[in-house]
C-alpha positions as CSV (number, residue, x, y, z in Angstrom):
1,X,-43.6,-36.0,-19.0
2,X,-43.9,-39.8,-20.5
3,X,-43.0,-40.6,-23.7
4,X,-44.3,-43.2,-25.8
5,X,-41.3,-45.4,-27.3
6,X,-41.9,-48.1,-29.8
7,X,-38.2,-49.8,-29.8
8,X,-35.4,-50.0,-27.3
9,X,-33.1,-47.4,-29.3
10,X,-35.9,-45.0,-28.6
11,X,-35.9,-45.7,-25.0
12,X,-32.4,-45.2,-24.8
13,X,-32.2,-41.7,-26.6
14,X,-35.1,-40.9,-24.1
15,X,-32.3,-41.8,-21.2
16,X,-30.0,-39.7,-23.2
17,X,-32.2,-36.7,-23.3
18,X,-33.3,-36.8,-19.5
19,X,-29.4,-37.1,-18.0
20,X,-29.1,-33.6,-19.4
21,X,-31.8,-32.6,-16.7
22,X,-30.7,-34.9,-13.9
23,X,-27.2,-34.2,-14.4
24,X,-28.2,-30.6,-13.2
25,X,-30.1,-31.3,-10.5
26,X,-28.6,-29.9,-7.4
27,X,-28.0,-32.4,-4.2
28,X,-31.3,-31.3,-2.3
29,X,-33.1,-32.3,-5.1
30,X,-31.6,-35.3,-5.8
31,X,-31.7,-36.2,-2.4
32,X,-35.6,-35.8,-2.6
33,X,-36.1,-38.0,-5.3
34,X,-34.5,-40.9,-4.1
35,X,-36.6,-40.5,-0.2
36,X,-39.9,-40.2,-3.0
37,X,-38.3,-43.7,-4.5
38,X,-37.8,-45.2,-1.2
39,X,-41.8,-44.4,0.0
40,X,-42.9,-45.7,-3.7
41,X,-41.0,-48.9,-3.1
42,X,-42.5,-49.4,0.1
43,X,-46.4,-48.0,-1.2
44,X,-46.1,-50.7,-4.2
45,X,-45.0,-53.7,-2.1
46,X,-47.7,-55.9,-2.0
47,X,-47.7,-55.1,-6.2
48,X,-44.0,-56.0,-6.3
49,X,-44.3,-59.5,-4.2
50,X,-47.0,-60.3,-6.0
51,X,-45.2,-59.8,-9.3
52,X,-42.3,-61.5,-8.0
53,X,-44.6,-64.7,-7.0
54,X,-45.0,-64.8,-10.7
55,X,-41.5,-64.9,-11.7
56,X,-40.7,-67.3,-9.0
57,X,-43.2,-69.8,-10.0
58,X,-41.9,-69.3,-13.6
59,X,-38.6,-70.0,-12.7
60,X,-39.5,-73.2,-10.7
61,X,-41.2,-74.4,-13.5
62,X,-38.7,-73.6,-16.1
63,X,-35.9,-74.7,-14.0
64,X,-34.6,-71.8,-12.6
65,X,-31.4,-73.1,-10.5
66,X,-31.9,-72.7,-6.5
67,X,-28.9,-70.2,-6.2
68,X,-30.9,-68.2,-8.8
69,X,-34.2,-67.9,-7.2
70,X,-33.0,-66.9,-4.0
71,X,-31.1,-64.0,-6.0
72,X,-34.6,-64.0,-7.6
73,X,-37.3,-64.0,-4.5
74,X,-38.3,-60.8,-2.7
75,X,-40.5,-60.7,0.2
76,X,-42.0,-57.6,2.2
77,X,-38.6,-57.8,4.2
78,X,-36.5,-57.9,1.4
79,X,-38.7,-55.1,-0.5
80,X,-38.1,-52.9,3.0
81,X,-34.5,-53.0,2.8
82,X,-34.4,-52.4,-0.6
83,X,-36.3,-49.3,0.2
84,X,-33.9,-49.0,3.2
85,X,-30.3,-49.3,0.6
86,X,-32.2,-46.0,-1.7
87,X,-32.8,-43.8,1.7
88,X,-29.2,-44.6,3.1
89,X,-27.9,-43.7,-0.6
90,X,-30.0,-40.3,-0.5
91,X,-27.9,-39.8,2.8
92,X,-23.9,-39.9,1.2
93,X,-22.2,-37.1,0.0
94,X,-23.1,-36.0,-3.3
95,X,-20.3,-37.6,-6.0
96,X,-20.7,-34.5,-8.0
97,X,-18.6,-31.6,-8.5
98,X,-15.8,-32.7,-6.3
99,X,-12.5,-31.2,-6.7
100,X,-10.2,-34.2,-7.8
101,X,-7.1,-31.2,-8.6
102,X,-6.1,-27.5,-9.0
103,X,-3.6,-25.4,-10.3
104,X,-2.7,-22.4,-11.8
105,X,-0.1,-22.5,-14.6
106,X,2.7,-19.7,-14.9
107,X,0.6,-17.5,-17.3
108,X,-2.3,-16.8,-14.7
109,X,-4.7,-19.6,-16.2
110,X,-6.5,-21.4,-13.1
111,X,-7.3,-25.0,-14.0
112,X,-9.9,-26.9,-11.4
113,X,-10.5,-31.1,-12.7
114,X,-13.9,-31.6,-11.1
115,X,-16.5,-34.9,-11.0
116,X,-19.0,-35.0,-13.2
117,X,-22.2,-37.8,-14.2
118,X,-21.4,-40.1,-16.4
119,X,-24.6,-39.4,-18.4
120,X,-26.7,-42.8,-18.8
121,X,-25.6,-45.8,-17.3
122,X,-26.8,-48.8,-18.9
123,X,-26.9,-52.7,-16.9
124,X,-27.8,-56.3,-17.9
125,X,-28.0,-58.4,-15.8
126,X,-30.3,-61.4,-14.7
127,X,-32.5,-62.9,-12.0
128,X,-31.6,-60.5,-9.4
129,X,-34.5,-57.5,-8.5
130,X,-32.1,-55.7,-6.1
131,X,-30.0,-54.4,-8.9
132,X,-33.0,-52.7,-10.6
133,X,-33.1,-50.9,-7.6
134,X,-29.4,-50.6,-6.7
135,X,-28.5,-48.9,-9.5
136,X,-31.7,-46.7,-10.2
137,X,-30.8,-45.2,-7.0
138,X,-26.6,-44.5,-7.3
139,X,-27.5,-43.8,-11.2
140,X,-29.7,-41.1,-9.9
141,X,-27.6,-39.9,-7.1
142,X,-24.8,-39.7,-8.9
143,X,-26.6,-37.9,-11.5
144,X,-27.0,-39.9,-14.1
145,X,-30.1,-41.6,-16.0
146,X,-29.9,-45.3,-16.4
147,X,-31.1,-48.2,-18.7
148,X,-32.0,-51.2,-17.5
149,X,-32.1,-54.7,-19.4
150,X,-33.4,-57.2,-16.1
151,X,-33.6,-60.2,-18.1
152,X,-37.1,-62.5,-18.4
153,X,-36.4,-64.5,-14.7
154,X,-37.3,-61.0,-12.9
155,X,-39.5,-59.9,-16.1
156,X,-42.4,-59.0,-14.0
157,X,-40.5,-57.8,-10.9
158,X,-38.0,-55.4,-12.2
159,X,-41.5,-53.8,-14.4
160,X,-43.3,-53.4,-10.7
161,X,-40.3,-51.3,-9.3
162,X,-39.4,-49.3,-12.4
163,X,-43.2,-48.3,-12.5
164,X,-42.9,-47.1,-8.6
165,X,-39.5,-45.7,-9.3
166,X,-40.8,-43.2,-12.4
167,X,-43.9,-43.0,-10.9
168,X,-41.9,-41.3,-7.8
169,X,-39.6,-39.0,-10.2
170,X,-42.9,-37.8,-11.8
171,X,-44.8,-36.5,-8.8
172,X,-41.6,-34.8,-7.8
173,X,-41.7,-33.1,-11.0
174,X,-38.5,-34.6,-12.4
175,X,-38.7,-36.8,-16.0
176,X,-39.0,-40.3,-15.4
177,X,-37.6,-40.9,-18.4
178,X,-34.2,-40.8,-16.4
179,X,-35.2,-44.5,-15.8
180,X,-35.8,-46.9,-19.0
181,X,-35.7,-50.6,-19.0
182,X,-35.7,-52.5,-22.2
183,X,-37.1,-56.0,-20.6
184,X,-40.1,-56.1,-23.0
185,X,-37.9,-56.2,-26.0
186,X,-35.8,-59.3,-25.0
187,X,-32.6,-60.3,-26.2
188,X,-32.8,-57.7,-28.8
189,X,-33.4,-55.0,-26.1
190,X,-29.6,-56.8,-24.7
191,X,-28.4,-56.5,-27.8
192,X,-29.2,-52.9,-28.9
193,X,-28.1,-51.7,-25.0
194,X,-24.6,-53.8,-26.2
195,X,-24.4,-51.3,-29.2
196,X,-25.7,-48.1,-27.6
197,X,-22.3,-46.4,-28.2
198,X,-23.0,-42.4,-28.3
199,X,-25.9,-42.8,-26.1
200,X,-24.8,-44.8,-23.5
201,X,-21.8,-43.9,-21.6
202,X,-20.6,-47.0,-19.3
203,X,-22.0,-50.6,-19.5
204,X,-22.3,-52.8,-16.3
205,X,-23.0,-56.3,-16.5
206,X,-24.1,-58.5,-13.4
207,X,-24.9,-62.0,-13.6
208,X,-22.8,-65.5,-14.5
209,X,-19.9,-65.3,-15.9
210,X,-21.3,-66.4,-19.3
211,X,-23.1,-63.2,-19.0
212,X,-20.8,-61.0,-18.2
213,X,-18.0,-62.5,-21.4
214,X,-21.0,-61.7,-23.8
215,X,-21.3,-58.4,-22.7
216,X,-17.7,-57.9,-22.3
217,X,-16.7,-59.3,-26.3
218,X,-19.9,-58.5,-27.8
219,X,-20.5,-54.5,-26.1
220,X,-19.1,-51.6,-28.4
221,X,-20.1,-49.4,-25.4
222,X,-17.5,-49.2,-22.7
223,X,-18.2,-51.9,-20.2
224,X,-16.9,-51.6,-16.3
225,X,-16.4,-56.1,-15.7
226,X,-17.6,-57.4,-13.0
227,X,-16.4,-61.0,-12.2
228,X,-17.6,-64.4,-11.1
229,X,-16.2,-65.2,-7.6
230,X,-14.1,-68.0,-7.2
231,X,-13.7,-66.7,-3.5
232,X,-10.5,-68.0,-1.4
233,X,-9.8,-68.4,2.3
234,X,-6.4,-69.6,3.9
235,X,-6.0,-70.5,6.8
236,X,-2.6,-70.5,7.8
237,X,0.0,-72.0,10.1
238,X,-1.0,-70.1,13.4
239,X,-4.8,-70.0,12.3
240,X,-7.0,-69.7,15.4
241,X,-9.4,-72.6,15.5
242,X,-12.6,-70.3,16.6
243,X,-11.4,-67.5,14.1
244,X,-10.8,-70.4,11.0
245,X,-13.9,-72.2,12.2
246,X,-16.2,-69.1,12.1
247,X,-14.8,-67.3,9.4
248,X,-15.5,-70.2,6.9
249,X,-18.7,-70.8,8.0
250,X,-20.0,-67.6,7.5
251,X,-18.4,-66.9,4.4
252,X,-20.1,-69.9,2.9
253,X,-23.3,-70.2,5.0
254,X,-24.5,-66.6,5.5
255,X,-25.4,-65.9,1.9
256,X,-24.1,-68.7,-0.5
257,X,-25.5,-67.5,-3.8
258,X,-23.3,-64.8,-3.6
259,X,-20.1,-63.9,-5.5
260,X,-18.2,-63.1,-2.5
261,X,-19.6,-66.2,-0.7
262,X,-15.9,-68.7,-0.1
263,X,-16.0,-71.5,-2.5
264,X,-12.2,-72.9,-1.7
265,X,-10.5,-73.2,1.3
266,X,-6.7,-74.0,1.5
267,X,-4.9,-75.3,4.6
268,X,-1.7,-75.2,5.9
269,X,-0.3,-78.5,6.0
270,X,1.4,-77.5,9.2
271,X,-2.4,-76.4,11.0
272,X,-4.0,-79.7,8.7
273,X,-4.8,-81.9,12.1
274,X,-5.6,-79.0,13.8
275,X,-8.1,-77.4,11.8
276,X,-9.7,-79.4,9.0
277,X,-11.7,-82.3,11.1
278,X,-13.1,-79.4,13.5
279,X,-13.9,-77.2,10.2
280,X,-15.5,-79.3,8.3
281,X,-17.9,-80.9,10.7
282,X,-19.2,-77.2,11.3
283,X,-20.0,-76.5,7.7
284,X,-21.2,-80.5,7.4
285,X,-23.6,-79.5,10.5
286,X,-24.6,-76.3,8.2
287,X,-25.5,-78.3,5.6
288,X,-22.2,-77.9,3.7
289,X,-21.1,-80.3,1.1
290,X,-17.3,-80.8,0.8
291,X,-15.3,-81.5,-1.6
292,X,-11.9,-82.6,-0.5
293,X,-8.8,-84.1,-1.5
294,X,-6.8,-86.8,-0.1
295,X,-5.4,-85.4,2.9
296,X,-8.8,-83.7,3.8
297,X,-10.7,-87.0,3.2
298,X,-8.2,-88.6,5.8
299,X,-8.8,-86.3,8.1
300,X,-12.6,-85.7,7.9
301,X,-15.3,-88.4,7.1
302,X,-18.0,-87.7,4.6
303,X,-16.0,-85.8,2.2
304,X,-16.3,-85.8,-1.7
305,X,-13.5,-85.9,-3.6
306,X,-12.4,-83.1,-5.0
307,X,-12.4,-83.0,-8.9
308,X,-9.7,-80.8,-10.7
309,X,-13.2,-78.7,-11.9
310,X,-13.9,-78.4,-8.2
311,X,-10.5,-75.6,-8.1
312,X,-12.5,-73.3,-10.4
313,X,-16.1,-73.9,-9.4
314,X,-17.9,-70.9,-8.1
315,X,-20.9,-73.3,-6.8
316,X,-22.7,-70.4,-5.1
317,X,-24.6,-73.4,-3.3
318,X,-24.0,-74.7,-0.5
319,X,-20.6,-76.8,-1.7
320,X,-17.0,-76.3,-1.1
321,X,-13.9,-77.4,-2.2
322,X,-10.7,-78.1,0.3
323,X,-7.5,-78.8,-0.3
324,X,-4.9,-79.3,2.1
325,X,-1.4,-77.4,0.7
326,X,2.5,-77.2,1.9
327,X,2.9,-73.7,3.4
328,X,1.8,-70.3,2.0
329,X,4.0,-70.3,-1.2
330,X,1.7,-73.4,-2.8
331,X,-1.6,-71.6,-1.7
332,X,-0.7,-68.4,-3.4
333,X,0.6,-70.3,-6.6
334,X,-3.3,-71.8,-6.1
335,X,-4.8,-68.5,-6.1
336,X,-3.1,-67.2,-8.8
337,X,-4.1,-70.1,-11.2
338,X,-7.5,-70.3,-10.1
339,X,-8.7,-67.0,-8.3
340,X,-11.2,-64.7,-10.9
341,X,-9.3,-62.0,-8.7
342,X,-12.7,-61.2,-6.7
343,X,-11.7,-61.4,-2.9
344,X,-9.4,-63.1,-0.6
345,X,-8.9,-63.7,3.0
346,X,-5.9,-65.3,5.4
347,X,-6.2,-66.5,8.7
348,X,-3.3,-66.5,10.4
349,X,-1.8,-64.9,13.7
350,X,1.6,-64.5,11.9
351,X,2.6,-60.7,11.3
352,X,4.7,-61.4,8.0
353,X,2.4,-64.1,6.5
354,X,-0.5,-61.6,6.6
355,X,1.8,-58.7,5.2
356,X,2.8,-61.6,2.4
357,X,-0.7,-62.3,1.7
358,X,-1.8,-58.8,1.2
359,X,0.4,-57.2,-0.7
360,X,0.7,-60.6,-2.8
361,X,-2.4,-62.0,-4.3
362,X,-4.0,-59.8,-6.6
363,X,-7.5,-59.4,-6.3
364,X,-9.9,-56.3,-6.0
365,X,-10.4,-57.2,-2.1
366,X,-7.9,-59.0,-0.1
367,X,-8.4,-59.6,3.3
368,X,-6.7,-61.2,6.5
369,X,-8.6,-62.8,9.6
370,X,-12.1,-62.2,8.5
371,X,-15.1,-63.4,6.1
372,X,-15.1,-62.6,2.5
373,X,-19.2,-61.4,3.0
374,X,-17.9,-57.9,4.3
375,X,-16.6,-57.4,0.3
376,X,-20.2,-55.7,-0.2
377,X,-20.8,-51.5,-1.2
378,X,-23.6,-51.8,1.7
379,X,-20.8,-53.2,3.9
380,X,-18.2,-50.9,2.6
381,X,-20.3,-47.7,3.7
382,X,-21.5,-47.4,0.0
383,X,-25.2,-47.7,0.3
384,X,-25.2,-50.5,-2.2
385,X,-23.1,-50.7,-4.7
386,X,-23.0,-51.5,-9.0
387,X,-21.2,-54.0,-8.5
388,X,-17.7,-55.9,-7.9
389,X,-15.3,-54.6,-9.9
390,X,-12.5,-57.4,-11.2
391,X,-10.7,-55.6,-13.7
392,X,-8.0,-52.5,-12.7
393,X,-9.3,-49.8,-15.1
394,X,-11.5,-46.7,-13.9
395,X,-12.7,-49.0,-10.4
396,X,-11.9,-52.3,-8.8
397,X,-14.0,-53.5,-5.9
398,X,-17.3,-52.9,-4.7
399,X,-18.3,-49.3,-6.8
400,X,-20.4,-47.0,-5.3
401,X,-21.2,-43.4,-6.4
402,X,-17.9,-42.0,-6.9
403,X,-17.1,-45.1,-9.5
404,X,-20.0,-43.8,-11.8
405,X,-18.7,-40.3,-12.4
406,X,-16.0,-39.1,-14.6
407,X,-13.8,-35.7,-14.5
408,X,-13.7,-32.7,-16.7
409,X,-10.8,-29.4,-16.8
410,X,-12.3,-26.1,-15.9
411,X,-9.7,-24.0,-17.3
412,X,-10.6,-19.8,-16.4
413,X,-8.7,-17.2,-17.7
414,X,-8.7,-13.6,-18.1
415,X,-7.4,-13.2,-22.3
416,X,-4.2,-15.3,-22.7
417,X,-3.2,-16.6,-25.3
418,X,-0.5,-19.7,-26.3
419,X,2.5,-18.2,-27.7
């Protein structure tokens, strides 16, 4: 069932022709396909850390940034759970042929809007492994095909799981060509995915926020934008130390290359005394690096001061900037200047700050009295996700299947006729 294809456009209209096959596919047998992924994932994991050794060492060499490798590395845990994210997937409700609306209009004709497959997905994005998987597996599930451009960090990684992936599809009797990468053909392979409109239906980009404008300017295929994360956590007035303490540390600590790790924190000036000193020597004894100004260098020792770059820097290391503001009005004039509208969190104990907060800042996730991490389609009860939506058309947040189908009218009459 392999097809030999010489350039990426070919690779792409190979996509095209299997999503007319997988779009079919009932939910048993999609649901079979993605267990067969999950074993091949786990058969081919000495292959794939192997393979990912190489990129690693590549990336070292070639000075790969830390926050990128550990995007980058996969060990056999790591390969597990990946393996894990495509068997919960196989397990949610299939995203197809939902009923989204019905009626019947006056003359007898019975209109049903129902979910339906995108067709091919397409998804650039760089140094991170997961994804190749991640979206294989909703793609597929959601009945789509997809096309993958991994970039050259995770060259020889994403080719070890996309061989284990078709490889799967094919001994289940399904075409692998449902699942194409165009890694080997570079920045060219980027640029023809860019300009796949007609064969490919929805674009996805994850990566820096350089690589998501490119795609976003440059793409004449209809992209879904995920942002950067310049991730915010107040903590208010009546902020419990433990919870403010806690919060902040994990949302920093737990993962930091992430994009819904916290890179700012803002504190009441009322709480300031209170909270900051205690705060910052827990994410100093976590290894945390922060950036302060004035007030929070007063009231902590070994603080950096804070730059005006340090407002809008999504570090995704293990750095954060603190700033110390009047009351809740100048940290939500912050947010709105500097937030990339990702995800953020409150702590406070006060009923009508947290109502404030929430219906006020605008960003895909906003949360009160716990850690910005949980803004994740694993977390969310997703399975995994695409990726963090920032903008407000079609899906915002953490998309999961439903986010990569579309609708169609089934209109079913019996001979009328439009006067």
């Amino acid at each position: 069932m392999t097809t030999t294809a010489t350039t990426a456009r070919e690779r792409m209209l190979l996509a095209k022709d299997a999503a007319r096959s997988v779009g079919l596919l009932g939910d048993d047998a999609k649901r079979d396909a993605l267990l067969a992924i999950a074993d091949a994932i786990e058969a081919a994991a000495r292959e794939i850390v192997a393979a990912n050794a190489d990129d690693l060492r590549r990336g070292s060499e070639s000075g790969l940034t830390t926050a990128l490798q550990d995007r980058l590395r996969l060990d056999e845990p790591r390969v597990a759970a990946l393996a894990a994210a495509v068997r919960e997937i196989a397990q949610l409700p299939d995203p197809v042929g939902r009923v989204l609306d019905e009626r019947t209009l006056a003359n007898g004709v019975s209109l049903t809007k129902v979910s339906v497959p995108f067709g091919v997905v397409g998804s650039i994005y760089e140094a991170r492994p997961n994804v190749t998987v991640d979206i294989a597996a909703l793609a597929l599930r959601s009945g789509n095909a997809v096309v993958l451009r991994g970039g050259t960090a995770a060259e020889r990684t994403n080719a070890a799981l996309v061989r284990a992936m078709r490889g799967a599809l094919a001994d289940r009797g399904l075409d692998p060509e449902a699942i194409q990468t165009v890694d080997e053909f570079g920045r060219e392979g980027a640029r023809e995915l860019m300009h796949a409109r007609g064969i490919v239906d929805v674009l996805v980009p994850r990566g820096s926020a350089q690589l998501i404008e490119t795609v976003v300017t440059e793409s004449s295929v209809p992209v879904i934008e995920t942002g950067a994360g310049v991730v915010h956590i107040v903590l208010d007035e009546t902020a419990p130390l433990e919870w403010a303490r806690d919060i902040v540390v994990n949302a920093k600590t737990q993962r930091p290359s992430v994009c819904n790790a916290v890179e700012t924190v803002l504190v009441h000036r009322g709480a300031a005394d209170r909270l900051v000193g205690p705060v910052v020597a827990a994410l100093q004894q976590s290894g945390v690096t922060v950036h302060g100004d004035e007030t929070v260098g007063r009231l902590a020792s070994g603080i950096v001061p804070a730059t005006d770059e340090d407002w809008a820097a999504e570090y995704l290391s293990l750095d954060l900037a603190m700033r110390v503001v009047d009351d809740l009005d100048e940290a939500l004039a912050h947010i709105r200047h500097y937030s990339t509208h990702h995800t953020e969190s409150i702590v406070t104990q006060d009923a009508a700050s947290e109502a404030r907060f929430l219906a006020e800042v605008d960003s895909a996730v906003v949360m009160a009295n716990t850690s910005t991490r949980f803004t994740d389609g694993g977390e969310f009860g997703f399975g995994a996700e695409v990726g963090i939506s920032t903008q407000k058309l079609h899906a915002r947040g953490p998309m999961g299947l439903a986010e990569l189908t579309s609708s169609k009218w089934l209109a079913r009459g019996a001979g009328q006729v439009r006067a």
